[in-house]
C-alpha positions, 0 to 999 in steps of 0.5 A: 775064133776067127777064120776065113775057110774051114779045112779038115785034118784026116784026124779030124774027119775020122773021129768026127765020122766015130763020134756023130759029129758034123762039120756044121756043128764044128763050125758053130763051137768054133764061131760061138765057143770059148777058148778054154786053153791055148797050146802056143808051141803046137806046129806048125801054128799055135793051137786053141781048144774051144768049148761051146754048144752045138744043139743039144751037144756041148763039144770040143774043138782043137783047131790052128789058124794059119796067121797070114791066110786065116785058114783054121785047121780043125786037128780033132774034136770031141764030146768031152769027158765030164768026169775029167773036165771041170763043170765048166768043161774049161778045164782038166780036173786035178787027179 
C-alpha cells in the first residue's frame, strides 16, 4: 500500500504493546505485504487487510487511507491464527 504518513488508532497501539509488536514491523506489512481481503463499506475510508513478513514474523495489518491525504490509519494488527487462516494466511478457513 501506499501512504504518505502512518497514523495509529488507540486500538491499534493497545494491541501492538499486547502483542510485541512495533510500529516499524506495521510499516514493513503495510509497504511489503499483500492485500488479502478489502472491506469496502468500513467508515469512514474503505479498509484492507495486508499479510506479509516482518523479520521472523508473518503479520496482519487492518488499515484505511484517507483518499485525498493518503494518510493510513493502522485500525488493528495481529500474528494471525493459522488453524483459522488458509496456508497462505489470504484467507479465513471454511468451518
Amino acid at each position: 500500500m501506499k501512504f504518505v504518513k502512518l497514523v495509529f488508532t488507540g486500538h491499534a497501539i493497545k494491541r501492538m504493546f499486547e502483542r510485541y509488536i512495533s510500529p516499524e514491523e506495521v510499516r514493513v506489512v503495510l509497504t511489503e505485504g499483500e492485500i488479502a481481503e478489502t472491506y469496502e463499506e468500513d467508515e469512514p475510508w474503505p479498509s484492507r487487510l495486508v499479510v506479509g513478513r516482518a523479520g521472523n514474523r508473518i503479520l496482519h495489518v487492518v488499515a484505511a487511507i484517507e483518499p485525498v491525504s493518503g494518510i493510513c490509519h493502522v485500525i488493528t494488527t495481529y500474528e494471525p491464527d493459522r488453524e483459522s487462516w488458509t496456508p497462505d494466511l489470504k484467507a479465513r478457513r471454511k468451518r
